[in-house]
C-alpha positions in Angstrom: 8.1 18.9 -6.1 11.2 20.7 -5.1 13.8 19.1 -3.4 16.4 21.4 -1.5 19.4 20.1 0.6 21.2 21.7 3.7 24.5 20.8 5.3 26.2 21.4 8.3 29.1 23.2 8.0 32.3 21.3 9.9 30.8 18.3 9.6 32.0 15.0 8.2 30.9 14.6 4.6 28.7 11.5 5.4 26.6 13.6 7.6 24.0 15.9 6.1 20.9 17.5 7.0 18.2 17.5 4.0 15.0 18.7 3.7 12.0 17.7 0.9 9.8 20.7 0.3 6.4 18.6 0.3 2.9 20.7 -1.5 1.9 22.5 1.4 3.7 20.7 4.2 7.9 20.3 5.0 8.9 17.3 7.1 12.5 17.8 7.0 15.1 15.2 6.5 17.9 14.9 8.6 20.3 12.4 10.0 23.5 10.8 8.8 25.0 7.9 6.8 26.5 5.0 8.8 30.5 5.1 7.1 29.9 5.4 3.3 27.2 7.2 1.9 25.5 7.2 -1.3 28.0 9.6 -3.0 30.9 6.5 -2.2 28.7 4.5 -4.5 28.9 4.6 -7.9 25.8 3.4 -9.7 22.7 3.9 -7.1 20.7 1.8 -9.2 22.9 -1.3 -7.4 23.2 0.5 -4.0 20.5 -1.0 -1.4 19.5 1.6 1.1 18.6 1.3 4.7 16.4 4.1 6.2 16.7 3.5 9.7 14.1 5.8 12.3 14.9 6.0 16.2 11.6 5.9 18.4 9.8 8.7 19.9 9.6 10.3 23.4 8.1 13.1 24.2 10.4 14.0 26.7 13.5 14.0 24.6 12.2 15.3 21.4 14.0 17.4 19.5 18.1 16.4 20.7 17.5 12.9 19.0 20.7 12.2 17.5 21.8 9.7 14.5 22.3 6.0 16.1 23.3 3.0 14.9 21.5 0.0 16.6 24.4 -3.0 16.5 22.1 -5.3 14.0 22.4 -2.4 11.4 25.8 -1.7 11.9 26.4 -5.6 11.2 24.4 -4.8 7.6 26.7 -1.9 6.8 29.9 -3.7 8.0 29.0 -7.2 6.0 27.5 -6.0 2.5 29.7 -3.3 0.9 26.8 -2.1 -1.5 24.6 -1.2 1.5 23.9 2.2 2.7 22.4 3.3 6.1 21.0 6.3 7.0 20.1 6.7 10.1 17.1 9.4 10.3 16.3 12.0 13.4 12.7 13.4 13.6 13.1 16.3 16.2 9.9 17.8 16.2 8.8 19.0 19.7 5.5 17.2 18.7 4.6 14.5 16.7 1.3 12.7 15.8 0.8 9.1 14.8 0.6 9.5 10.9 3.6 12.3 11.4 6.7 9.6 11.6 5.3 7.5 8.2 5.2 11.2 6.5 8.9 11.8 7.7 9.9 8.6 6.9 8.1 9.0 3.1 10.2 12.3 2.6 13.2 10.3 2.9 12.5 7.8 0.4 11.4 10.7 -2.0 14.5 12.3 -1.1 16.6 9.3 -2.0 14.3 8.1 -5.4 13.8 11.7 -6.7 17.3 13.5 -5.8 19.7 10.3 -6.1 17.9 8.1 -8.5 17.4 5.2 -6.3 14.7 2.8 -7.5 12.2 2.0 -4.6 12.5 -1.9 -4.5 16.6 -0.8 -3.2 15.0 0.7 -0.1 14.4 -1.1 3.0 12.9 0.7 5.6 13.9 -0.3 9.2 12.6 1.5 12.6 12.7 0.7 16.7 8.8 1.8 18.1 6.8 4.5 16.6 10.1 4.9 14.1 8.8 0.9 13.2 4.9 2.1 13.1 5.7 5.1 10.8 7.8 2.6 8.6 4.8 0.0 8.5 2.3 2.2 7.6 4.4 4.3 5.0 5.2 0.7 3.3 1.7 -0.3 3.7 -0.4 2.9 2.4 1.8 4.4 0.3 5.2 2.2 -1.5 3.6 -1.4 -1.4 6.9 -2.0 -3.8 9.6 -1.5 -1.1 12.6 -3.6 -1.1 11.3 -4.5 2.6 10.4 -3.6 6.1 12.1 -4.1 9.5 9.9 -3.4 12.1 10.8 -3.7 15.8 8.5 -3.4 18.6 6.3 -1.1 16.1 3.9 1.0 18.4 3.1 4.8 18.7 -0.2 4.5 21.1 1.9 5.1 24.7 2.5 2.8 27.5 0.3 0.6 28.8 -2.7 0.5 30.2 -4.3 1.7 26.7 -7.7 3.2 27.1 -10.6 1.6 25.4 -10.6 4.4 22.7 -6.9 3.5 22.0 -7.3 0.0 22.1 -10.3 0.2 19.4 -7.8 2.6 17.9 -4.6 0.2 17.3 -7.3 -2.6 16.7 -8.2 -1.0 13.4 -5.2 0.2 12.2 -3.5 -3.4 12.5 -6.3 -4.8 10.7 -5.7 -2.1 7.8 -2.2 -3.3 7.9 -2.6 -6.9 7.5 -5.0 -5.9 4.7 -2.8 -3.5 2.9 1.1 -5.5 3.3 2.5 -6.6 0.0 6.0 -6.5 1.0 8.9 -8.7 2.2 10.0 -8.1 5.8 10.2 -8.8 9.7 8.0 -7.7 12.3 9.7 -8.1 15.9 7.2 -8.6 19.0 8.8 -9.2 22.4 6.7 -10.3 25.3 7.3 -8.7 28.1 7.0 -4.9 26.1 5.4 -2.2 28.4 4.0 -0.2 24.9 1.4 -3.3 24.0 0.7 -6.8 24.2 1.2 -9.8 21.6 -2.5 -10.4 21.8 -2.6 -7.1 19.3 -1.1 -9.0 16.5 -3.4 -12.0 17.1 -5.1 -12.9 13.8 -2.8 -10.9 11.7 -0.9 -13.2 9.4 -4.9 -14.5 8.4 -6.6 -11.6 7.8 -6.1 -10.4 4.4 -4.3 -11.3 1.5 -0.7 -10.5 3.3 2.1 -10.8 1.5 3.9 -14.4 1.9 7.4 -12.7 2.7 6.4 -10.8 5.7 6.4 -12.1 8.8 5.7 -11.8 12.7 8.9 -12.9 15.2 7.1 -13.2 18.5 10.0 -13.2 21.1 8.8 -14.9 24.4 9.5 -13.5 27.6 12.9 -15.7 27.9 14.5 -15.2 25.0 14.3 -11.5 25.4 16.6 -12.1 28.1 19.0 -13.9 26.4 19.6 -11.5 24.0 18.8 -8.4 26.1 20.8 -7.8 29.0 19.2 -4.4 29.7 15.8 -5.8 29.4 14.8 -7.1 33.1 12.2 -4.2 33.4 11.4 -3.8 29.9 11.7 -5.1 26.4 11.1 -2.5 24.5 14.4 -2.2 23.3 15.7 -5.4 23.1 17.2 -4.4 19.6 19.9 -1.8 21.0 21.4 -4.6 22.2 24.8 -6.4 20.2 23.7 -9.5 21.3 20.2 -9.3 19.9 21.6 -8.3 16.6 23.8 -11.5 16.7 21.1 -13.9 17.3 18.7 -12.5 14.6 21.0 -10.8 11.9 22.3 -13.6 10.2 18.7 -15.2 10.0 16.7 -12.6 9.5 18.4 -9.2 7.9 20.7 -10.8 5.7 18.4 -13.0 4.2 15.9 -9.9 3.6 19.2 -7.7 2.1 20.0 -10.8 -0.1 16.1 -11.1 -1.4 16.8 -7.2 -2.9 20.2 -8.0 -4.3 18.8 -10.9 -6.2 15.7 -8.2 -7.3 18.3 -5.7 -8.2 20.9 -8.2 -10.2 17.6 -9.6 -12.2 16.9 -6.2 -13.2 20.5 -5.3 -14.5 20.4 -8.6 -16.7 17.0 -7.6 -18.6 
């Protein structure tokens, strides 16, 4: 597999644009690192990196730029050996299974080109950036450092027809069979893209891993922590007050579980 790198000229050094050359298939790799980057650490091997992917709208694909939601920003600006990088996937089209191949280039890219061991990466994404980072975790690196999924959908508003409906049906069911890794999933009543009856059954069907679970946010509480959120709560996460509720008991503890993994590992 080759691996080929591109950067914009004039740019800071934290931001690059990178591309994985993939058999037949390129899905290229580009966003930027929140602050420091990889090349400010020293040993990747102790460096836990958060691969963070936007959602998805047709309407403004392809001018996505970096972001920063506030509850990542309070990861980079409370643990100095975490990395963020923040991806952009500005294809004017995307299928489901498109954003968990995007998403798997950048964990190649980071494991194959800056020898970062798999069980340092935590995958994090808002909507179909959260779906794509489910199922990547799920079907293909079942020994991720962990998973932060919010709102994770990429089946269009609601109403869902009946095919879509039978659709997302399954492929939750092939998650819940398939999870073996430590994470969050964020649900949020209220969410115009599905309903919290999808997820019903999920933490019992399979053999799911222990560490992963399923934050249902009711209705209320969205509101408390989402002041943008009378309409909608789809993206209840943008908000700083959202990150302060849930950060401390929810992201730390998950960045914590791979710093323990990582400082085991250095004392074998």
């Amino acid at each position: 597999m080759t691996l080929r790198m591109r950067v914009s000229l004039g740019r800071p050094a934290c931001l690059a644009a990178l591309a994985l050359a993939a058999t037949s298939c390129t899905f290229p790799v580009e966003g930027q690192f929140a602050g420091r980057s990889l090349a400010d650490r020293a040993d990747p091997t102790r460096t836990i990196v958060l691969i963070y992917n936007h959602g998805f709208s047709r309407d403004t694909a392809g001018t996505y730029k970096p972001g920063v939601p506030p509850i990542l920003q309070l990861a980079v600006d409370r643990n100095p050996d975490v990395v963020l990088f923040s991806q952009v996937r500005n294809a004017s089209r995307l299928e489901r299974t498109h954003h968990s191949d995007y998403i798997e280039s950048a964990v190649e890219l980071f494991r194959r080109r800056d020898g970062v061991p798999l069980e340092n990466i935590i995958l994090v994404g808002q909507s179909c950036g959260g779906w794509g980072s489910l199922q990547a975790a799920a079907f293909v690196y079942p020994g991720i450092g962990g998973v932060l999924a919010f709102a994770p959908t990429c089946h269009g508003q609601l109403p869902h027809s009946s095919s879509v409906k039978r659709a997302r049906e399954s492929e939750i069911a092939q998650l819940a069979e398939r999870v073996r890794f430590p994470g969050v999933i964020f649900l949020y009543e209220g969410d115009s893209y599905y309903d919290l009856a999808d997820w019903e059954g999920f933490e019992t069907r399979g053999p799911q891993a222990p560490d992963l679970k399923l934050e249902r946010l009711a209705r209320g509480r969205v509101l408390e922590v989402c002041s943008r959120c009378g309409r909608d709560s789809h993206g209840a996460m943008s908000d700083a007050r959202f990150g302060a509720a849930f950060f401390p008991s929810h992201v730390q503890p998950l960045i914590e579980r791979v710093r323990e993994r990582i400082r085991a590992r250095s004392e074998r």
